[in-house]
mmCIF entry with sequence, helices, sheets and N, C-alpha, C, O atoms, coordinates in Angstrom:
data_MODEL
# 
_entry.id   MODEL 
# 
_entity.id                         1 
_entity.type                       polymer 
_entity.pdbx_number_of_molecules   1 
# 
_entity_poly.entity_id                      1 
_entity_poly.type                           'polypeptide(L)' 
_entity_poly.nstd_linkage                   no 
_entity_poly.nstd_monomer                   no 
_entity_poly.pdbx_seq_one_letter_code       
;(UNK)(UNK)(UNK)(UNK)(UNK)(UNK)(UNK)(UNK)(UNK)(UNK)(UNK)(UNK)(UNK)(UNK)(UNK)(UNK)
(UNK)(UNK)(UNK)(UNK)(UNK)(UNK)(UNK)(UNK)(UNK)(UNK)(UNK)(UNK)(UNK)(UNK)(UNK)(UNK)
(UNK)(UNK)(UNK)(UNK)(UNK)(UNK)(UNK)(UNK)(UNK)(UNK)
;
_entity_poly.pdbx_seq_one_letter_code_can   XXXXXXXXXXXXXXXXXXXXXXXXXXXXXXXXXXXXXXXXXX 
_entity_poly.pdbx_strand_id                 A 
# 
loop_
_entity_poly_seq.entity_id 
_entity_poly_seq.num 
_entity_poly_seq.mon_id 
_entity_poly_seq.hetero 
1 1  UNK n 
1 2  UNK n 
1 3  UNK n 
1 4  UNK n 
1 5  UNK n 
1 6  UNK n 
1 7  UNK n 
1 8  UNK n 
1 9  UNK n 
1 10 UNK n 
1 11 UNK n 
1 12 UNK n 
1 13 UNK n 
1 14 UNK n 
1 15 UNK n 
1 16 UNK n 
1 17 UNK n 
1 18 UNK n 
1 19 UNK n 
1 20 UNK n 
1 21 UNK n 
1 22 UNK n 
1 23 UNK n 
1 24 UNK n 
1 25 UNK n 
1 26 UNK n 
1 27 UNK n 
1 28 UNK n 
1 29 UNK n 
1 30 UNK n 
1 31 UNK n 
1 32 UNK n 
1 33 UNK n 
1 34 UNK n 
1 35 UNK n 
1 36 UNK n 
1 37 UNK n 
1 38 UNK n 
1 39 UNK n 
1 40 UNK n 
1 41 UNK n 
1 42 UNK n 
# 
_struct_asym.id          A 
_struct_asym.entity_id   1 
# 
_struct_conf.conf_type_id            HELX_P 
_struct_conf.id                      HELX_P1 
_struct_conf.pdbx_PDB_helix_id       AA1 
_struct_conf.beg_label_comp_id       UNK 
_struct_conf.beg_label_asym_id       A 
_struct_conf.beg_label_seq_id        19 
_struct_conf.pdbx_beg_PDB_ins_code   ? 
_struct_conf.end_label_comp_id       UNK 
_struct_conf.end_label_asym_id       A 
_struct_conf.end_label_seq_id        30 
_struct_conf.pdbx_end_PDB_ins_code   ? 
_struct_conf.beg_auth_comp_id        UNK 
_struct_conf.beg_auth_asym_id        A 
_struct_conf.beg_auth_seq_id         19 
_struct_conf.end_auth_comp_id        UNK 
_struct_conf.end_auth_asym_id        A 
_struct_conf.end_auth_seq_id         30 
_struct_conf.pdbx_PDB_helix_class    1 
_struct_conf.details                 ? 
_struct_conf.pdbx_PDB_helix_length   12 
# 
_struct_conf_type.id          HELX_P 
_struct_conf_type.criteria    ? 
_struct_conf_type.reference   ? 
# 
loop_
_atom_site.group_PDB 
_atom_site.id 
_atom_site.type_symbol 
_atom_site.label_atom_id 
_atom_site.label_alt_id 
_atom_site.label_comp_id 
_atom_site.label_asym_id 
_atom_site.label_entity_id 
_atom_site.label_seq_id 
_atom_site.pdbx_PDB_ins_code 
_atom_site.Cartn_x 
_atom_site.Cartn_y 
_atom_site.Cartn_z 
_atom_site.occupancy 
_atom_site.B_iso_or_equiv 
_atom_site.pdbx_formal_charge 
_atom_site.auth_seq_id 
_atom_site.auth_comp_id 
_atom_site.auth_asym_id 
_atom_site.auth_atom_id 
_atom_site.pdbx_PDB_model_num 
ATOM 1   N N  . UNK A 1 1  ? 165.064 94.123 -101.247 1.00 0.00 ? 1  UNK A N  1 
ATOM 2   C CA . UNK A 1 1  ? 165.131 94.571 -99.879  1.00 0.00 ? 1  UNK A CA 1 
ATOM 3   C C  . UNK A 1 1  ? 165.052 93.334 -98.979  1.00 0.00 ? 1  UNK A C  1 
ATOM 4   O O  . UNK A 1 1  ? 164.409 92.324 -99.266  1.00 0.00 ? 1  UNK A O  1 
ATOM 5   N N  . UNK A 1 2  ? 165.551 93.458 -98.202  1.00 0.00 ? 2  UNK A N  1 
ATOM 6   C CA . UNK A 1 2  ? 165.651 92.237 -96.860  1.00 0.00 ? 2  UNK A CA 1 
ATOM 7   C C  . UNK A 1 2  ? 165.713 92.799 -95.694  1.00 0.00 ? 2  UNK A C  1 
ATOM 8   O O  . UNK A 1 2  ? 166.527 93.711 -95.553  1.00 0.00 ? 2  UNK A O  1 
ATOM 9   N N  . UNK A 1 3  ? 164.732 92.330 -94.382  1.00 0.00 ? 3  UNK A N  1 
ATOM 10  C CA . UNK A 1 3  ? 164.705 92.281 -92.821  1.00 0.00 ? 3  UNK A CA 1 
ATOM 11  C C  . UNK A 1 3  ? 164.598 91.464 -92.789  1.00 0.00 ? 3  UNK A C  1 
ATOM 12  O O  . UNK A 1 3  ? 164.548 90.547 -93.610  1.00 0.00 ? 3  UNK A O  1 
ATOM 13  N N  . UNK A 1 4  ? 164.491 91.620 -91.252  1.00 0.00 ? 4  UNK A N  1 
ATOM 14  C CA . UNK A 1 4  ? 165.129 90.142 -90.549  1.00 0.00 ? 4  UNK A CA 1 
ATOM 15  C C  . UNK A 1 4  ? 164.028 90.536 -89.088  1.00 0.00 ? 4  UNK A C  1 
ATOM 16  O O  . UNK A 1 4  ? 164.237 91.604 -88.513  1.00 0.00 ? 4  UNK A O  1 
ATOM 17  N N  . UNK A 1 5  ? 163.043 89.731 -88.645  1.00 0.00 ? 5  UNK A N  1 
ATOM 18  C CA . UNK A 1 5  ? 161.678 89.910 -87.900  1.00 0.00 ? 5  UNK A CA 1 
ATOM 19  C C  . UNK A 1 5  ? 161.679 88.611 -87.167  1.00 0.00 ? 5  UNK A C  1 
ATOM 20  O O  . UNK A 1 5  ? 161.700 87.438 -87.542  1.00 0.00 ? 5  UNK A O  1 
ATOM 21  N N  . UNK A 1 6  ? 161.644 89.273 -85.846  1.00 0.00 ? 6  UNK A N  1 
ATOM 22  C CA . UNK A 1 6  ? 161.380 87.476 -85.012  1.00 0.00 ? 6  UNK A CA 1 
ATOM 23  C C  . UNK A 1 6  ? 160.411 87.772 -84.029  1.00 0.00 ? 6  UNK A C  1 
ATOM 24  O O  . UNK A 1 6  ? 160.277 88.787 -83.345  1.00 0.00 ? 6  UNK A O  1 
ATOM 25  N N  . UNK A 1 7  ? 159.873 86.914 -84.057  1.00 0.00 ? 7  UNK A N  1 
ATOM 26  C CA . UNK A 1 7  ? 158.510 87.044 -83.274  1.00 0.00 ? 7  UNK A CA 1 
ATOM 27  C C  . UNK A 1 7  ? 158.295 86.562 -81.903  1.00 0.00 ? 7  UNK A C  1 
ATOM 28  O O  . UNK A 1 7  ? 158.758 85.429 -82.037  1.00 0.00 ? 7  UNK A O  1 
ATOM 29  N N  . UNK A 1 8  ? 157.851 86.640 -80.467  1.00 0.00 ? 8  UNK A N  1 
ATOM 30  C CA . UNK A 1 8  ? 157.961 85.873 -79.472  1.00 0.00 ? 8  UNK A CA 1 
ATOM 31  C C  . UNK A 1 8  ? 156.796 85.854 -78.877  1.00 0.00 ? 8  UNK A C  1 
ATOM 32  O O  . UNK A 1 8  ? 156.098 86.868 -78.900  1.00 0.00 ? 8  UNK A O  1 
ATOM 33  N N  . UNK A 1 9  ? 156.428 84.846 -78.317  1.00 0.00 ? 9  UNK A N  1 
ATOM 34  C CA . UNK A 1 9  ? 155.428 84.809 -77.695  1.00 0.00 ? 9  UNK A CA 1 
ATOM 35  C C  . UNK A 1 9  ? 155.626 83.789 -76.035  1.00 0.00 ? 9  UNK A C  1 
ATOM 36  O O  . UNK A 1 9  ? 156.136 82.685 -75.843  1.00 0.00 ? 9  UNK A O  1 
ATOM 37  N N  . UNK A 1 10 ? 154.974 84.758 -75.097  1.00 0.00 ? 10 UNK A N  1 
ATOM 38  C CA . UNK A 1 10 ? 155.292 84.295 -73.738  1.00 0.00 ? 10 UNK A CA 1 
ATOM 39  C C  . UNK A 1 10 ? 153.917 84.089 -72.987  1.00 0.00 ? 10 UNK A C  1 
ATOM 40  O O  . UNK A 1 10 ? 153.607 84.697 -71.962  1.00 0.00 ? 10 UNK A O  1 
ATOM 41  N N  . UNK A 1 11 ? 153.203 83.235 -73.572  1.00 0.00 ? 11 UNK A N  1 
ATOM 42  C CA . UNK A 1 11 ? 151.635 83.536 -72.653  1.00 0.00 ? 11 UNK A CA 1 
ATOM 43  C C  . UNK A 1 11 ? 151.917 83.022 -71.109  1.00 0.00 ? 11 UNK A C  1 
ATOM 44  O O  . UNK A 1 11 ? 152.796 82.241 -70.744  1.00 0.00 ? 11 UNK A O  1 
ATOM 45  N N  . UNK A 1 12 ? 150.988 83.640 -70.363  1.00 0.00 ? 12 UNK A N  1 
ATOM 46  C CA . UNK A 1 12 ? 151.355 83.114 -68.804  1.00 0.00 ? 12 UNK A CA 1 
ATOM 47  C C  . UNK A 1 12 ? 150.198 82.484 -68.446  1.00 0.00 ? 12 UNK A C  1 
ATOM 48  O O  . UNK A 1 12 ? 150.143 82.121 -67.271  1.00 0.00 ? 12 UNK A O  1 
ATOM 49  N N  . UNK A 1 13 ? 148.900 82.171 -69.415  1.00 0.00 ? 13 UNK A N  1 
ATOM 50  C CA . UNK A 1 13 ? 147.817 82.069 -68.322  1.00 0.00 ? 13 UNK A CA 1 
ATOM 51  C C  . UNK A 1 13 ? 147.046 81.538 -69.683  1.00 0.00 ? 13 UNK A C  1 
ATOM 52  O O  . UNK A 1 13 ? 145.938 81.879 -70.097  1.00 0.00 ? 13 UNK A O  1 
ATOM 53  N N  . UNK A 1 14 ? 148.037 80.538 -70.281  1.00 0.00 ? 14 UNK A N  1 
ATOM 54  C CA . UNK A 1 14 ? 147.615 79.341 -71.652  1.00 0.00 ? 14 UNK A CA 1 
ATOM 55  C C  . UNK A 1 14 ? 147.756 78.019 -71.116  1.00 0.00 ? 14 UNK A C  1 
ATOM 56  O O  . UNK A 1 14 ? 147.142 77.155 -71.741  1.00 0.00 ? 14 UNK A O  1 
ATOM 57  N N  . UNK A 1 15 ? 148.398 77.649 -70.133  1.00 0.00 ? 15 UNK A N  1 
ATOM 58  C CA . UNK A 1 15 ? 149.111 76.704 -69.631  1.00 0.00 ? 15 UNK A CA 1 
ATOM 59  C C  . UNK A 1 15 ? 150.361 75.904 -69.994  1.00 0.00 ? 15 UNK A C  1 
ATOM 60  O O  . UNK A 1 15 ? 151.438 76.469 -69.803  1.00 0.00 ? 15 UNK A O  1 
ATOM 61  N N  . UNK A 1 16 ? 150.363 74.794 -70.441  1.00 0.00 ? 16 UNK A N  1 
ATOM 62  C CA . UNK A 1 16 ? 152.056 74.588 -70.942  1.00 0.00 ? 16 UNK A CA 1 
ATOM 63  C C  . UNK A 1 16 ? 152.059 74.331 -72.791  1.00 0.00 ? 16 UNK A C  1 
ATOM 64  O O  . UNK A 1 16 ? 152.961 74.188 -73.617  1.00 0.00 ? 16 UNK A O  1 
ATOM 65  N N  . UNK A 1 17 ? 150.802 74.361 -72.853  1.00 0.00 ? 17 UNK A N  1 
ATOM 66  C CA . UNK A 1 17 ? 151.118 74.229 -74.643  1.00 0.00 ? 17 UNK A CA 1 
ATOM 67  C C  . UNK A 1 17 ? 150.701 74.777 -75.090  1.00 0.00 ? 17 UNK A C  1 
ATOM 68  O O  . UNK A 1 17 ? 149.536 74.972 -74.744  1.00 0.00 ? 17 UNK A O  1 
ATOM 69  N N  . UNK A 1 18 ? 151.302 75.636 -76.412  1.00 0.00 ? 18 UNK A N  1 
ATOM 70  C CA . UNK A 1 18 ? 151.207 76.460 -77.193  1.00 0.00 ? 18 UNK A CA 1 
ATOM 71  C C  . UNK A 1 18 ? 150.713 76.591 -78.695  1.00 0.00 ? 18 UNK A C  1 
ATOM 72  O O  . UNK A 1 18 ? 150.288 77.453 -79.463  1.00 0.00 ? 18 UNK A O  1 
ATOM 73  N N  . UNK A 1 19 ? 150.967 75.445 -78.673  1.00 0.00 ? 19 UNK A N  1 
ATOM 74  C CA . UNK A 1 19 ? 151.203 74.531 -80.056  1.00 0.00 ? 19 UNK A CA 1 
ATOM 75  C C  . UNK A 1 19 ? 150.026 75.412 -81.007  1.00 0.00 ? 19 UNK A C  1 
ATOM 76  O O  . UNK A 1 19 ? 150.283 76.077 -82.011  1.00 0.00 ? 19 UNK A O  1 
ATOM 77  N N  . UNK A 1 20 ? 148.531 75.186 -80.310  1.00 0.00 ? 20 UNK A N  1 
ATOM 78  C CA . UNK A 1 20 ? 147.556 75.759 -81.668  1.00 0.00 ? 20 UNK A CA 1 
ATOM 79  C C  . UNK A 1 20 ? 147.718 77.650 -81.381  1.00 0.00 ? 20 UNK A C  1 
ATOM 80  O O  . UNK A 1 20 ? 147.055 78.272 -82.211  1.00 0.00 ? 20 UNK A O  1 
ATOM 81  N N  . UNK A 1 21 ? 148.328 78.379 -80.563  1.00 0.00 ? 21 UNK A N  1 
ATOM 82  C CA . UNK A 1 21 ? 148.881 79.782 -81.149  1.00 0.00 ? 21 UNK A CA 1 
ATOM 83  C C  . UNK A 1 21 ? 149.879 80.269 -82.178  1.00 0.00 ? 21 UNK A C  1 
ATOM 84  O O  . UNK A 1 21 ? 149.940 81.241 -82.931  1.00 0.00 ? 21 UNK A O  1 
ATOM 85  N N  . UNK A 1 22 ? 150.883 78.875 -81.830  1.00 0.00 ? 22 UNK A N  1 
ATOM 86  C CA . UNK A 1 22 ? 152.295 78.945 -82.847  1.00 0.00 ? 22 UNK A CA 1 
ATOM 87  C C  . UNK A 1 22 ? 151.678 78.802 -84.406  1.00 0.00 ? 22 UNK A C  1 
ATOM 88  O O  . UNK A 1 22 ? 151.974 79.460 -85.404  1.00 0.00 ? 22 UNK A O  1 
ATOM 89  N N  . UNK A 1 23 ? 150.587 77.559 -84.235  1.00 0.00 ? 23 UNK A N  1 
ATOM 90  C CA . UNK A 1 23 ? 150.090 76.925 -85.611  1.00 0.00 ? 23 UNK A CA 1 
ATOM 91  C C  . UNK A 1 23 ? 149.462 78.581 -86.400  1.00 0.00 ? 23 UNK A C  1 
ATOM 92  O O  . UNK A 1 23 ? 149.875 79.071 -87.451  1.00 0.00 ? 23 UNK A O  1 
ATOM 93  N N  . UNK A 1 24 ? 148.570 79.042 -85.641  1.00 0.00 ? 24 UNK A N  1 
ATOM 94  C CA . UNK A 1 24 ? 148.195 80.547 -85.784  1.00 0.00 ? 24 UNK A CA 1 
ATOM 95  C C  . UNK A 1 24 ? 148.666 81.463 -86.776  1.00 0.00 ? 24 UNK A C  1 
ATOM 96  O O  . UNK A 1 24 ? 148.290 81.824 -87.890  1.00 0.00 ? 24 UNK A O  1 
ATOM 97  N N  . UNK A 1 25 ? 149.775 81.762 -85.871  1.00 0.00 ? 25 UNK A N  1 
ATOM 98  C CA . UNK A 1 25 ? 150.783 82.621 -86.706  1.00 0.00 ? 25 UNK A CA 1 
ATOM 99  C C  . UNK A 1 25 ? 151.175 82.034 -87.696  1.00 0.00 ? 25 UNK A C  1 
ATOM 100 O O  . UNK A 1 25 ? 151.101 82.427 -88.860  1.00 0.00 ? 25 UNK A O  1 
ATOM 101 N N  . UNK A 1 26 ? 151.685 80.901 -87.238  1.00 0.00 ? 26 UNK A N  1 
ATOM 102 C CA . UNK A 1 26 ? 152.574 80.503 -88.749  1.00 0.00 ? 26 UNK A CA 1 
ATOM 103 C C  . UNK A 1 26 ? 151.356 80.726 -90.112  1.00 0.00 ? 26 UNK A C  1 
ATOM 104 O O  . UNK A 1 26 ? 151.698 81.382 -91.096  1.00 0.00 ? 26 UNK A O  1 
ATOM 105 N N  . UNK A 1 27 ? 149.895 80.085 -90.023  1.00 0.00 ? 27 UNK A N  1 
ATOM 106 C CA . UNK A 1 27 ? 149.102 79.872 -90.792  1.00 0.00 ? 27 UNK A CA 1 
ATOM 107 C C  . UNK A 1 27 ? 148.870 81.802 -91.161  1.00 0.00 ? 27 UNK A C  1 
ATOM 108 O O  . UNK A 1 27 ? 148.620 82.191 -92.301  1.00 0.00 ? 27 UNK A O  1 
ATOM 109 N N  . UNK A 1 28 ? 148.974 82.491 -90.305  1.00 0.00 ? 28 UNK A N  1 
ATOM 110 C CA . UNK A 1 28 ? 149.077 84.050 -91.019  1.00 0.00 ? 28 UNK A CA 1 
ATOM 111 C C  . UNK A 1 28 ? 150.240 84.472 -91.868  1.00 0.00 ? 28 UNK A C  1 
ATOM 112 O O  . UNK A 1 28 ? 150.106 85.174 -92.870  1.00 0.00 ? 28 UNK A O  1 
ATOM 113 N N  . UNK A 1 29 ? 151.472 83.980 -91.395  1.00 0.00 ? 29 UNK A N  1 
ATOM 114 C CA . UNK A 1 29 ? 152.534 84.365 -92.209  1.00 0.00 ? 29 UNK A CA 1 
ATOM 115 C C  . UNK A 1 29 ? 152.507 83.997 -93.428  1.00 0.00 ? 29 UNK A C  1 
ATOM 116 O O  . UNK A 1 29 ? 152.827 84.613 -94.445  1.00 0.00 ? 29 UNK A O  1 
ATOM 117 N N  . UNK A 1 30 ? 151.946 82.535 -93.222  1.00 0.00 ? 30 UNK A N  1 
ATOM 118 C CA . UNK A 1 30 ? 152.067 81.838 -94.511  1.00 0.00 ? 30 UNK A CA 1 
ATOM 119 C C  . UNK A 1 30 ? 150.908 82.657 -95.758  1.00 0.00 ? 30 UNK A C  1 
ATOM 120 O O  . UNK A 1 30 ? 151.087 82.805 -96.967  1.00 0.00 ? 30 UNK A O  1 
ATOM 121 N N  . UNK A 1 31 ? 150.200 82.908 -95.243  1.00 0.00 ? 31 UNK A N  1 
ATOM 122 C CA . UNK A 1 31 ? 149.087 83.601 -95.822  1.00 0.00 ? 31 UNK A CA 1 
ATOM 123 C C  . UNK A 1 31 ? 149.124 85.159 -95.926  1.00 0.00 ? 31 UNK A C  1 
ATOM 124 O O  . UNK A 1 31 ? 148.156 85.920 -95.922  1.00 0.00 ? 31 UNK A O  1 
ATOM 125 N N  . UNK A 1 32 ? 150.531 85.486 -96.027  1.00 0.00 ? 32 UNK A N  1 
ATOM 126 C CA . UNK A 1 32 ? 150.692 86.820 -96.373  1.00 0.00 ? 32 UNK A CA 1 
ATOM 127 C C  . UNK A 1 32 ? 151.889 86.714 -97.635  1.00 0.00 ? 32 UNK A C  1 
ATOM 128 O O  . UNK A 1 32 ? 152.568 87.662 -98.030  1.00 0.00 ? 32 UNK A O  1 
ATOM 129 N N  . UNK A 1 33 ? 151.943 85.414 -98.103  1.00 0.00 ? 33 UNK A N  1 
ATOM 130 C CA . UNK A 1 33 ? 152.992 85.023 -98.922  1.00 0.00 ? 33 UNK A CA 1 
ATOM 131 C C  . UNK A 1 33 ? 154.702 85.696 -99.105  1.00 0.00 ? 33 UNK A C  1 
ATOM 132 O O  . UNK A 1 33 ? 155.490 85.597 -100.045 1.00 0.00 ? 33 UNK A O  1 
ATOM 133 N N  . UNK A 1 34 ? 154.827 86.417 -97.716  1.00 0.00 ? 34 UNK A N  1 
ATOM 134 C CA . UNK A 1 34 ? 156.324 86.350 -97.128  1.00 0.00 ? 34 UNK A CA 1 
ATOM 135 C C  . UNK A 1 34 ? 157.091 85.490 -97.231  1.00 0.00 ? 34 UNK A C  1 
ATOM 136 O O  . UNK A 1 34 ? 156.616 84.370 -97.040  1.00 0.00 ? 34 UNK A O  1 
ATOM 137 N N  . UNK A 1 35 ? 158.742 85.572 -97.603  1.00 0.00 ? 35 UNK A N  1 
ATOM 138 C CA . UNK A 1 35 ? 159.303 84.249 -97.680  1.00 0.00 ? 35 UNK A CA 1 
ATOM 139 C C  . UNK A 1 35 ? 159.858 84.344 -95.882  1.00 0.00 ? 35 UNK A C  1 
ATOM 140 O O  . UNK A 1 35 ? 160.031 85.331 -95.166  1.00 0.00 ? 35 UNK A O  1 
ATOM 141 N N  . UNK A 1 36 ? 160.017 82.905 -95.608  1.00 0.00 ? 36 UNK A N  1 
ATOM 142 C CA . UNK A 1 36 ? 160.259 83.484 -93.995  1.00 0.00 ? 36 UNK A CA 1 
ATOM 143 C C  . UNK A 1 36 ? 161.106 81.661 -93.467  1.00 0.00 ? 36 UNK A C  1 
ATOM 144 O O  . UNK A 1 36 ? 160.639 80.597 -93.876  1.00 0.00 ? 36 UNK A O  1 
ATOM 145 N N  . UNK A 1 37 ? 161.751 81.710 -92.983  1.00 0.00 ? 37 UNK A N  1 
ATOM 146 C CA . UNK A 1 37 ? 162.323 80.568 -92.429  1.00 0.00 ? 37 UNK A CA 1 
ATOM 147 C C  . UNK A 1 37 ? 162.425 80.232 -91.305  1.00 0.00 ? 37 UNK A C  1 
ATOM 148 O O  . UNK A 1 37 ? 163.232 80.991 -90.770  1.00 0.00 ? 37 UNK A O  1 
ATOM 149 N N  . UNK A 1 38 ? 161.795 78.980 -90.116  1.00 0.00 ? 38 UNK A N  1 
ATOM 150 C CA . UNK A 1 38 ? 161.861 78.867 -88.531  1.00 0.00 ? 38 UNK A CA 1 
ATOM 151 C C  . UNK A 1 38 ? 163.022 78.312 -88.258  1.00 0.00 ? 38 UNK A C  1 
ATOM 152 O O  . UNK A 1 38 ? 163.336 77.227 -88.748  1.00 0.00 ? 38 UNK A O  1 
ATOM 153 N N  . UNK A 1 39 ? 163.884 79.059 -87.357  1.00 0.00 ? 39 UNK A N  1 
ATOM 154 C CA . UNK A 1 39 ? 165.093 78.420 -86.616  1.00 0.00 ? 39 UNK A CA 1 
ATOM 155 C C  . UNK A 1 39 ? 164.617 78.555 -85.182  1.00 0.00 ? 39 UNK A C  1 
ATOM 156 O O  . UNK A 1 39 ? 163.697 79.084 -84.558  1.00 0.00 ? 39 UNK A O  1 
ATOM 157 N N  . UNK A 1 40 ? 166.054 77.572 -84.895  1.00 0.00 ? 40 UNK A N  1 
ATOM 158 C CA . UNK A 1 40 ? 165.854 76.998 -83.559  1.00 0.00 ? 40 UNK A CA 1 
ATOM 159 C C  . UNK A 1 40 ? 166.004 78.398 -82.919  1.00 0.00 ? 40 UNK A C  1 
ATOM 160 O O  . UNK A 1 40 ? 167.218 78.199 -82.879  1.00 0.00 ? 40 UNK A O  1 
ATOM 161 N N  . UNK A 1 41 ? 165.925 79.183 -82.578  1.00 0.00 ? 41 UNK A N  1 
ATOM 162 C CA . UNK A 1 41 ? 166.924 80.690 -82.423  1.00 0.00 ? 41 UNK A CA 1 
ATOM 163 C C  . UNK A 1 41 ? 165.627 81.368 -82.601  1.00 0.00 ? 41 UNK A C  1 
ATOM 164 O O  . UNK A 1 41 ? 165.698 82.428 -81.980  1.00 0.00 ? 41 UNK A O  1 
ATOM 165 N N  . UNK A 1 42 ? 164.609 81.257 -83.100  1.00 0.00 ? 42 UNK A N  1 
ATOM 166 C CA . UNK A 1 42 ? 163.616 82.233 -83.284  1.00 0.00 ? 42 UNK A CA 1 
ATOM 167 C C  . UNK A 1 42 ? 162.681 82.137 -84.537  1.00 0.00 ? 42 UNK A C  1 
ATOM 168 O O  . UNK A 1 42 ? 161.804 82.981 -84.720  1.00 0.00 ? 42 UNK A O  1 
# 
């Protein structure tokens, strides 16, 4: 089976960097042993 899941995130009131929320997720995905690939696109 295969989907296809993109995730977004728009905080308004983080200021301009995101960086340790992105790290976040990724460190959950990774830890749900999903195969999953980041493009520029999403």
């Amino acid at each position: 089976m295969s989907f296809l899941v993109e995730f977004s995130m728009f905080p308004t009131d983080k200021g301009e960097s995101v960086s340790p929320y992105v790290s976040r997720i990724i460190k959950m995905i990774d830890e749900s042993r999903i195969p999953y690939r980041l493009t520029p696109m999403g």
